[in-house]
Phi, psi and omega in degrees: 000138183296158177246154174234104194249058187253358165097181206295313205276007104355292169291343176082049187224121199251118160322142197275136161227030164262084209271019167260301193277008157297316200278346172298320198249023128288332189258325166333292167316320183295299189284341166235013176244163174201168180094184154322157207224110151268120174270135173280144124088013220302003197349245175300347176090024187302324179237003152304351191269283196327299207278308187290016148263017155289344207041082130212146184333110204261276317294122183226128187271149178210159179235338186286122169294341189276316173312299165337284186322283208289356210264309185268352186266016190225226208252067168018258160272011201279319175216182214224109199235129196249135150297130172147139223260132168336282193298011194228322222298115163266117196304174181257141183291349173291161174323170152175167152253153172256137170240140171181138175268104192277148196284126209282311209276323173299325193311299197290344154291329169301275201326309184332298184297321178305301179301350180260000177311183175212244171024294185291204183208003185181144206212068176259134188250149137284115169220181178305114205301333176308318201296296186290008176262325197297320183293328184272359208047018189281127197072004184118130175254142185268159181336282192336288214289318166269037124310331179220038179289329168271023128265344154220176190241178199211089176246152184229110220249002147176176178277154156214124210277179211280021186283254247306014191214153167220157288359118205300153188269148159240060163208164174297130183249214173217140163257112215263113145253169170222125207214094185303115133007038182337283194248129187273176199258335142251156187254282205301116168285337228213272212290340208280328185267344141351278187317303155346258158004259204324305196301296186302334168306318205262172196287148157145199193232033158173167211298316154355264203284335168314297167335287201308320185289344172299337178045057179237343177217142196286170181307297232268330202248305208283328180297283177352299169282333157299322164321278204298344169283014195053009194288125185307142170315289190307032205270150159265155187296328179302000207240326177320156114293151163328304167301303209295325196274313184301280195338301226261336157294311144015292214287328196276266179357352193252000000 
């Protein structure tokens, strides 16, 4: 790992400096999460103190080593403060939650790396406001989210806007969960997301005839499933829901 001794913002990374939402996103975890806490991105400890006032298990990743020091001479046993850079990072396979204010040029790469984990189980994020809204679907879901929307769900519990940050930022950001699945709405993974892929890929002017070019589901089931899904004639694939993406595998699997 590199030393950066050009400071945070370097890293692309803007401190959180709003302490109604430091306190939101302690009680968010608190109330609606459980197990051991890996912090993504820990910079100054604006939210290692609150989680490690959980009475649970902190583990807070940093990657700037002068952070890291003052990181560990500031609360010692209260967490367990590791050098290391995320996208390297290996999760632990036992249950756990992620907490983090993610660096914006970086988000679609964590969620990758996240979403390809096995271990945690609920997940709240700081991310770039485009992103969490594409990841939750608000407005239309992007590729990513419906490759693994039937293994995780994606909620978007409010804007947050760039006063909350310092050095300010210049776009808004979102606080983003992510929450696995007990039971996925699909098993097969690997044929489901092709398959995704392929439908946003091909040529036409609504999902109806995308589907169909992919030549994975015959015509007569495909009309059939539009129907009984209500699916609009103009609808684009960003327009599926998650039941909607299962159903339709259904149909290429028979």
């Amino acid at each position: 790992m590199s030393e950066f001794p050009g400071g945070r913002q370097e890293l692309g990374q803007n401190f959180l400096a709003d302490p109604a939402l430091i306190a939101e996103i302690q009680r968010l975890v608190r109330e609606q999460t459980q197990g051991p806490i890996i912090e993504l991105g820990a910079g100054d400890g604006a939210l290692t103190g609150p989680l490690s006032r959980l009475n649970r298990p902190v583990t807070a990743l940093e990657i700037d080593p002068r952070r890291v020091r003052r990181l560990q001479e500031r609360f010692g046993g209260r967490a367990d403060v590791v050098r290391a850079d995320v996208l390297r990072y290996r999760f632990p396979a036992a249950e756990h939650t992620i907490v983090g204010n993610i660096p914006f040029h970086l988000t679609t790469a964590i969620i990758r790396k996240l979403l390809s984990e096995r271990g945690w189980s609920s997940a709240v994020l700081i991310v770039q406001w485009e992103v969490a809204r594409r990841r939750a679907g608000v407005g239309g879901a992007s590729m990513l989210t419906a490759s693994w929307w039937p293994w995780y769900d994606f909620g978007l519990v409010r804007r947050i806007p760039a006063s909350a940050f310092r050095p300010v930022p210049s776009v808004d950001a979102g606080l983003l969960t992510m929450w696995r699945r007990p039971v996925p709405l699909v098993e097969e993974r690997s044929g489901y997301q092709t398959f995704v892929k392929q439908v946003f890929q091909a040529p036409g002017r609504g999902v109806e005839e995308m589907i169909a070019r992919t030549g994975r589901v015959r015509r007569a089931e495909l009309r059939e499933w539009v129907r009984w899904s209500r699916i609009p004639v103009r609808a684009l694939p960003k327009d599926l829901a998650a039941e909607d993406w299962a159903r339709l595998w259904e149909l290429v699997r028979d």
